[in-house]
C-alpha positions as CSV (number, residue, x, y, z in Angstrom):
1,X,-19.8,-38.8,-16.9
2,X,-19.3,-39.2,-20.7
3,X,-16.5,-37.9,-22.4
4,X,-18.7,-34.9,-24.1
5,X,-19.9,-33.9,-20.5
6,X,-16.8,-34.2,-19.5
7,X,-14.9,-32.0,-21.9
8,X,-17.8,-29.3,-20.8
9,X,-17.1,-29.3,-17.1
10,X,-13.4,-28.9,-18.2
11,X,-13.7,-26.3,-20.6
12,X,-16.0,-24.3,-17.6
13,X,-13.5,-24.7,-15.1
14,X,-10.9,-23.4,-17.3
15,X,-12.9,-20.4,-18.2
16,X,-13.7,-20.0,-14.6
17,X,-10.3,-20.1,-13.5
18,X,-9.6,-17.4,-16.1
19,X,-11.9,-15.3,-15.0
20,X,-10.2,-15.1,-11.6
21,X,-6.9,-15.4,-12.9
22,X,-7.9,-12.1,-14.6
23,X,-9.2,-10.5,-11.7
24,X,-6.3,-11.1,-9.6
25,X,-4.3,-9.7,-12.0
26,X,-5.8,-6.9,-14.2
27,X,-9.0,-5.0,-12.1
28,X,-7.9,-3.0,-9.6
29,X,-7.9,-3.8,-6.0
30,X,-11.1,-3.1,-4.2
31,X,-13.4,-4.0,-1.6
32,X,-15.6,-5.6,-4.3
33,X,-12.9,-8.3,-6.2
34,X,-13.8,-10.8,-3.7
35,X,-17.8,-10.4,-4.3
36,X,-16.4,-10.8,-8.4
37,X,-14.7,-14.0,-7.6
38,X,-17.9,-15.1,-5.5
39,X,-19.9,-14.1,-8.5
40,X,-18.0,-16.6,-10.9
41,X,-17.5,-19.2,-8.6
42,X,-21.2,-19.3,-8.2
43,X,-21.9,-18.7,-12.4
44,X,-20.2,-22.2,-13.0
45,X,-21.3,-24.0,-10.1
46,X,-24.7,-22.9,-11.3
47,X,-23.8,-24.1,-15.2
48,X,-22.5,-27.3,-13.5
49,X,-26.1,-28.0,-11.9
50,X,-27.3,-27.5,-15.0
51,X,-25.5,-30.4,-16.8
52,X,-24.5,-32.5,-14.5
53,X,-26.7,-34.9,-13.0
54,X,-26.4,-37.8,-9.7
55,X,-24.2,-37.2,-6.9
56,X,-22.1,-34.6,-9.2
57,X,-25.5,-32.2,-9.3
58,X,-25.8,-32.8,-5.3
59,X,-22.6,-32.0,-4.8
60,X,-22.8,-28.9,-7.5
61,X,-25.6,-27.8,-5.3
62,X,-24.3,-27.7,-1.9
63,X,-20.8,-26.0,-3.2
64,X,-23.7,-23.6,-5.2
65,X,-25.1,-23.0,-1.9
66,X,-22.4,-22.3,0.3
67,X,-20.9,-19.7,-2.3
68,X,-24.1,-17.7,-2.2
69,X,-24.5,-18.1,1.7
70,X,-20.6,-16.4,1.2
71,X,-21.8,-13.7,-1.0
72,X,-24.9,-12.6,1.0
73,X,-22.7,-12.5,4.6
74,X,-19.7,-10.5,2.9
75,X,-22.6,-8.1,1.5
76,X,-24.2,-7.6,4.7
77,X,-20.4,-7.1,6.3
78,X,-20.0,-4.3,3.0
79,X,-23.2,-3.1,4.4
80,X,-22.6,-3.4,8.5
81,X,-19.0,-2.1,8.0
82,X,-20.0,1.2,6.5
83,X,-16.7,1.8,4.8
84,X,-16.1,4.3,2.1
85,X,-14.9,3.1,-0.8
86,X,-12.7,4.8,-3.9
87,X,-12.7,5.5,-7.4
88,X,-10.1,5.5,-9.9
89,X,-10.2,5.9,-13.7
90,X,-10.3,2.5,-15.7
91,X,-6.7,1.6,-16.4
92,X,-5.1,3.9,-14.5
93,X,-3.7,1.6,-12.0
94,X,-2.3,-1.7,-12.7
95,X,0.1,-4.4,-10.7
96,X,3.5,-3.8,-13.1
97,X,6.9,-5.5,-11.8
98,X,8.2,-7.2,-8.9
99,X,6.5,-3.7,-6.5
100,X,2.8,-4.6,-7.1
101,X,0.4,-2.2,-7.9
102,X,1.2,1.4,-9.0
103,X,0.3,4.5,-11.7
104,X,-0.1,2.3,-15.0
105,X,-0.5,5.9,-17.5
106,X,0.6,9.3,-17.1
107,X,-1.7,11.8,-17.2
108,X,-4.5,13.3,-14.8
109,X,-5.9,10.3,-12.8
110,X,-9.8,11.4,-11.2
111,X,-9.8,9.8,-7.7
112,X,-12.3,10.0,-6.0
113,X,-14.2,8.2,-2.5
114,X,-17.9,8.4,-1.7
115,X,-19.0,7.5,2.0
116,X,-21.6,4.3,2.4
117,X,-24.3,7.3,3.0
118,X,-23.2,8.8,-0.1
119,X,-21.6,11.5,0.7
120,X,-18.6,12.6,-1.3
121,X,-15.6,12.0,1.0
122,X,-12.8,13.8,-1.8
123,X,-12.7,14.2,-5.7
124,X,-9.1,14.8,-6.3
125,X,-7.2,14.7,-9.5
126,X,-4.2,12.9,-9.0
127,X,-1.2,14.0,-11.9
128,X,1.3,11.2,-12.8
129,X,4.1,11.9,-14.9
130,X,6.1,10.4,-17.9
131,X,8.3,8.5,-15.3
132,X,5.0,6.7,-14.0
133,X,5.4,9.2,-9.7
134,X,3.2,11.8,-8.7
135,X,4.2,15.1,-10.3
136,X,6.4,17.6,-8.4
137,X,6.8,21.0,-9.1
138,X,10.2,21.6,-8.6
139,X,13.8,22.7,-9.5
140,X,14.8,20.5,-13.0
141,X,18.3,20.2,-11.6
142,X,20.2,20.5,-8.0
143,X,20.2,18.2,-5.4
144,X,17.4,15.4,-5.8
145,X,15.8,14.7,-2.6
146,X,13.3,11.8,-3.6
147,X,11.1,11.0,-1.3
148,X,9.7,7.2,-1.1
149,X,6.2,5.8,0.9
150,X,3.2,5.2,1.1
151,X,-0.2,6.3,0.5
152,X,0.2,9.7,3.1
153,X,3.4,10.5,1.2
154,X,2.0,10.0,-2.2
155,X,-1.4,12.3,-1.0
156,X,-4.1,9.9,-1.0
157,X,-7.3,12.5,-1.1
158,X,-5.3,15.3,-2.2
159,X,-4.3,17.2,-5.1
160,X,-1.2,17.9,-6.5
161,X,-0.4,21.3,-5.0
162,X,-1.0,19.5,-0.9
163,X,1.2,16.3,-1.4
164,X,4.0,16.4,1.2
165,X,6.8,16.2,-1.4
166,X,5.1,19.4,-3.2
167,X,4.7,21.1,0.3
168,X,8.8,20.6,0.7
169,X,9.9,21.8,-2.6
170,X,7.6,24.9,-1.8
171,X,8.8,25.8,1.5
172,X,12.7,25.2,0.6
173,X,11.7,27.9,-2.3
174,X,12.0,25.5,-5.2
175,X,15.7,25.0,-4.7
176,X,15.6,21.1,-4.7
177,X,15.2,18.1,-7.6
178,X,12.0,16.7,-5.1
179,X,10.8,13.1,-6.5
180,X,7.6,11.6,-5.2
181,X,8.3,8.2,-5.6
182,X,5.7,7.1,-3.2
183,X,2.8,4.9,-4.0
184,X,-0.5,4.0,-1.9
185,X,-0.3,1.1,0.0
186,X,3.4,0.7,-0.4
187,X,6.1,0.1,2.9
188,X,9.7,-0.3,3.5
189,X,9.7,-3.3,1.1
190,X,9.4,-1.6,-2.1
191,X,11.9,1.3,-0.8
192,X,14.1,-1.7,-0.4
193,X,13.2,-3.4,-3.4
194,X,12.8,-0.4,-6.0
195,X,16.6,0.2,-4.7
196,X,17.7,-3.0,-5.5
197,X,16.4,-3.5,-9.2
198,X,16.9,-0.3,-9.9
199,X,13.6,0.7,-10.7
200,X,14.3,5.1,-10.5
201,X,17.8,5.3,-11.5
202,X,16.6,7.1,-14.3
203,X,15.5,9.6,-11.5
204,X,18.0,8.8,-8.3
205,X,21.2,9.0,-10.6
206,X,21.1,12.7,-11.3
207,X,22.5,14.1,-8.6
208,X,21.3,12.1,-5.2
209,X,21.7,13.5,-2.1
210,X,18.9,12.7,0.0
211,X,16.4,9.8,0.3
212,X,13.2,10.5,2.5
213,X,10.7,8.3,3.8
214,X,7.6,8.4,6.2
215,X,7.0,5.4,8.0
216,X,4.9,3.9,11.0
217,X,5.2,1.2,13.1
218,X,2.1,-0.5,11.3
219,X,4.5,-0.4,8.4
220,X,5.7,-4.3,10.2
221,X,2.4,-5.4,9.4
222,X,3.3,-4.8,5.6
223,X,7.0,-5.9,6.0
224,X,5.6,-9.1,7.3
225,X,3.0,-9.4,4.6
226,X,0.3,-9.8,7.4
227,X,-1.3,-7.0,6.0
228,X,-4.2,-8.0,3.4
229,X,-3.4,-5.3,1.0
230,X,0.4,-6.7,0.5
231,X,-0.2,-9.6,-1.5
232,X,1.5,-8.5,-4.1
233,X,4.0,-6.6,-2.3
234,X,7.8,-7.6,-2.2
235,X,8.2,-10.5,0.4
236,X,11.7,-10.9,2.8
237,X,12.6,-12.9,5.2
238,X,16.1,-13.8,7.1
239,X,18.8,-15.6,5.5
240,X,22.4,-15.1,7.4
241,X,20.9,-12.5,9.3
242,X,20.4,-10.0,6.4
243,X,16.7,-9.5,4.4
244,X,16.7,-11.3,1.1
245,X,14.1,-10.9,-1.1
246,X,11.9,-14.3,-2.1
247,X,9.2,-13.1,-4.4
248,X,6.1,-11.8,-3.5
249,X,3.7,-12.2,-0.6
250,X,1.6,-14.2,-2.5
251,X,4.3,-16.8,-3.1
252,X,4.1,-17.2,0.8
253,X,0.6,-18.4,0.6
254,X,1.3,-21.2,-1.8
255,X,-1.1,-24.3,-2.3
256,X,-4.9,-24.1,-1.9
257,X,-5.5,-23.7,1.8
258,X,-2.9,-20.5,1.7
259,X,-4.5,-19.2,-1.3
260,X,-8.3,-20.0,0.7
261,X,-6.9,-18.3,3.9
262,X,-5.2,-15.2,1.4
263,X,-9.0,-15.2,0.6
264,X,-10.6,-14.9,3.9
265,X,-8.5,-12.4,4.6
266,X,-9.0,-10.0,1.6
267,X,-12.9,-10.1,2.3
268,X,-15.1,-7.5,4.2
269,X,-16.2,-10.0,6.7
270,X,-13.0,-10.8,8.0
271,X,-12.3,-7.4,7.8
272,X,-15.5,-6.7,9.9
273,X,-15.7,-9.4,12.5
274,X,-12.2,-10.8,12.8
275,X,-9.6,-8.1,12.2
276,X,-9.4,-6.5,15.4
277,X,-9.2,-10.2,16.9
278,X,-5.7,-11.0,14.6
279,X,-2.5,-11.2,16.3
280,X,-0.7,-8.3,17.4
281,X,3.0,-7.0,15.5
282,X,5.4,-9.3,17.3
283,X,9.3,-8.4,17.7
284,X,10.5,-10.4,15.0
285,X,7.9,-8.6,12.4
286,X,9.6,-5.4,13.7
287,X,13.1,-6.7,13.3
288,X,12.7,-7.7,10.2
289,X,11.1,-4.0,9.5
290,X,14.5,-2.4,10.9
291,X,16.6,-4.7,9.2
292,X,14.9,-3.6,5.4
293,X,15.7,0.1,6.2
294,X,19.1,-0.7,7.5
295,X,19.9,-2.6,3.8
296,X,17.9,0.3,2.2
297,X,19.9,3.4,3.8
298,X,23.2,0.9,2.9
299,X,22.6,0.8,-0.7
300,X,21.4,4.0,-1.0
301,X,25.0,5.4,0.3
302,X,26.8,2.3,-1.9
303,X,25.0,2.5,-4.8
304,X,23.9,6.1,-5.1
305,X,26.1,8.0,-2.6
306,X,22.6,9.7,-1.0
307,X,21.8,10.3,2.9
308,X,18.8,8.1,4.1
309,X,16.4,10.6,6.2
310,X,13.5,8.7,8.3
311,X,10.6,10.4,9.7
312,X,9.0,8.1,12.0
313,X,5.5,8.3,12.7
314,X,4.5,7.1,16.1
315,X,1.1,6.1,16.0
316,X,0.3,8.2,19.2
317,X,0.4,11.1,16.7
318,X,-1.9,9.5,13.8
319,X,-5.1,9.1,13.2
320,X,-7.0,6.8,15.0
321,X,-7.4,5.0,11.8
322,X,-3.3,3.8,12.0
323,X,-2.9,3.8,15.8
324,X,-1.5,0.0,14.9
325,X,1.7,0.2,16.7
326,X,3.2,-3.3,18.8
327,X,2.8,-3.9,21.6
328,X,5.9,-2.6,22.7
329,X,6.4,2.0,22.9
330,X,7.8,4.0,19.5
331,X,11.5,4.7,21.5
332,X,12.3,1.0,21.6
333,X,11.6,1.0,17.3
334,X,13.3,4.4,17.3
335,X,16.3,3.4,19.0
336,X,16.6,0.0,16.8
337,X,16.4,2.3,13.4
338,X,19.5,4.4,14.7
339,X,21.5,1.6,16.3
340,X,21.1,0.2,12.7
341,X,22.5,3.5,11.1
342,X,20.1,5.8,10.1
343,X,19.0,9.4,10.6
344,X,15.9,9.2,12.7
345,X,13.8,12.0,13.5
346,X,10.0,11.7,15.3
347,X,7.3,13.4,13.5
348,X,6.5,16.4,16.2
349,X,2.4,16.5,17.3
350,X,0.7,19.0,15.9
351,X,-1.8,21.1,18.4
352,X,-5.4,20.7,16.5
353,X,-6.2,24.0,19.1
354,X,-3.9,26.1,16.8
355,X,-5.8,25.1,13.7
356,X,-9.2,25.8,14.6
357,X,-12.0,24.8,11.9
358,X,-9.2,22.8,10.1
359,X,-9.2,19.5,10.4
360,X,-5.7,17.6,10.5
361,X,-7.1,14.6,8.7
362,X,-9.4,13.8,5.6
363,X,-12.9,13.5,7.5
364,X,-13.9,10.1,6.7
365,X,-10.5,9.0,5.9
366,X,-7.8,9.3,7.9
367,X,-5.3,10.5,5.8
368,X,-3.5,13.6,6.1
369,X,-5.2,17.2,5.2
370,X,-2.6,19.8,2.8
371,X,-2.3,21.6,5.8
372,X,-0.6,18.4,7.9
373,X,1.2,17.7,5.0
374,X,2.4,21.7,4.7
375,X,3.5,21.1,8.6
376,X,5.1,18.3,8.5
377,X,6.9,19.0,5.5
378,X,8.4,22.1,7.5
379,X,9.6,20.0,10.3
380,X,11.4,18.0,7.4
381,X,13.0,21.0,5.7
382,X,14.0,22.5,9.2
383,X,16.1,19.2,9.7
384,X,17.8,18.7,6.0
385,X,18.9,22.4,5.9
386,X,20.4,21.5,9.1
387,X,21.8,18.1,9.0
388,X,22.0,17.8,5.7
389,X,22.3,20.4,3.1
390,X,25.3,22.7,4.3
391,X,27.4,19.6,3.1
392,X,25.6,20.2,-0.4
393,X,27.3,23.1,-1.9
């Protein structure tokens, strides 16, 4: 190879790695980065056959080969699979600090998830304010009850007026500072982590008296970082029997076969064919789970002087898309969250018979409907103006 070819194959790989390096880090997460990466991977192997020539061109080839054998099988999974997929505005979203990715802009963000057959699943409009949460209309001072989650809590497929934080501050009359500090596809790791850095206490330090989250116990799967949307997500692990935080889940999957295997996972195919075969929650996944909320509702007493409410989820009462519970029943998890000091209370079933012609969930989704979120969020206000607010005045 002489040195002018050689600077060439250099100066593609770089650009290559760039590209990817980019994508990882600035497009939003989707079920179609992995088909970008494929797509560059195979661009430069193709400029490589090209100018290269011998064994280097064979080998070129093959790699060339393989890559669109890759792309072809994780389109036919896209295909197979049927899965919706959604829409955000350009920019709107973007991986910022140590929580992953998150509201980049405020303003109105258009959301919106179209079915493989087309169909329009929602087209919401999805308001983030000047602090970067989902906007809450609400009392500007009192008590702040901030309420921290995921995707359900924040009102994926929803607008503003059916969140569950928006559906407490309406049905405790507007009496309550309510945050939304929730974001999609966050856990018990960023309630941790935000906590920690400090990342709200230019919201939590005005008057905190109550921090809410929803959980599941598929939230272990995202606690353990065995959950392919985590990869950027806070990471913990055991050190003296406490949680300390060691990056992110990506620095778990260091070297190249974690970062091929981080890979596989992310893409439809494994998604498709293998992720119903992957290992179940195990204990230790769950303890570590209990042991983040225990540090959590700890330094949100030390540090903030706020009540730690958690509404547990079991996952005979969600959608079939979440049933993801261990292998072992919700009263065992329930029972670990209170021996480690927290206010537990079990989401209460709701009777879909009592609702007719309303569904419970987002068809074609699985997220919660306004009118879930409007009955849940009564179950929650029933239990802080019981156990809670009377110690408020």
């Amino acid at each position: 190879m002489t040195r002018s070819l050689f600077l060439k194959t250099a100066a593609a790989l770089v650009l290559a790695g760039a590209a990817v390096f980019g994508v990882l880090n600035f497009v939003q997460p989707s079920r179609y980065v992995v088909l970008l990466i494929v797509a560059i991977v195979f661009v430069t192997l193709v400029y490589f056959i090209a100018v290269l020539r011998g064994r280097w061109r064979d080998m070129a080839l093959l790699c060339a080969t393989l890559t669109l054998g890759f792309g072809l099988i994780e389109v036919v999974s896209l295909h197979l699979g049927g899965f919706a997929t959604t829409y955000k505005d350009r920019g709107s979203w973007a991986r910022v600090g140590e929580l992953g990715w998150r509201p980049a802009r405020p303003g109105p963000i258009h959301e919106k998830k179209i079915a493989a057959n087309g169909d329009v699943v929602h087209d919401v409009i999805n308001t983030i304010d000047d602090n970067l949460t989902r906007k809450v209309e609400s009392a500007a001072d009192g008590p702040t009850v901030a309420f921290f989650g995921d995707s359900i809590t924040f009102g994926a497929g929803l607008n503003d007026n059916e969140t569950l934080p928006q559906a407490f501050a309406d049905l405790t009359d507007r009496r309550f500072r309510v945050l939304n500090l929730a974001v999609t596809a966050y856990g018990p790791q960023q309630f941790l982590r935000a906590l920690e850095i400090g990342e709200h206490d230019g919201l939590l330090k005005k008057d905190p008296r109550l921090f809410i989250m929803l959980t599941a116990p598929w939230h272990a799967g995202r606690t353990s970082c065995k959950e392919r949307n985590q990869w950027y997500a806070p990471r913990y692990v055991f050190e003296d029997g406490k949680p300390v935080y060691r990056g992110s889940c990506s620095e778990a999957a260091s070297g190249l076969f974690g970062a091929a295997r981080a890979l596989l996972r992310s893409t439809e195919m494994f998604h498709y064919f293998f992720e119903s075969r992957e290992p179940p929650i195990e204990e230790a996944d769950v303890d570590l789970y209990v042991a983040i909320f225990a540090r959590a509702g700890e330094l949100a007493r030390q540090k903030y002087g706020a009540d730690t409410l958690i509404m547990y989820l079991p996952d005979n009462v969600s959608s079939e898309r979440y049933r993801l519970g261990p292998a072992y029943g919700n009263d065992r998890i329930m029972e670990k969250l209170r021996a480690a000091g927290l206010h537990v209370a079990e989401v209460q079933p709701i009777d879909p018979a009592a609702y007719p012609g309303q569904p419970l969930f987002i068809p074609g989704d699985g997220h919660p409907t306004g009118l879930t979120d409007r009955i849940w969020a009564g179950q929650i206000r029933d239990i802080v103006l019981k156990d809670f607010a009377p110690a408020w005045r």
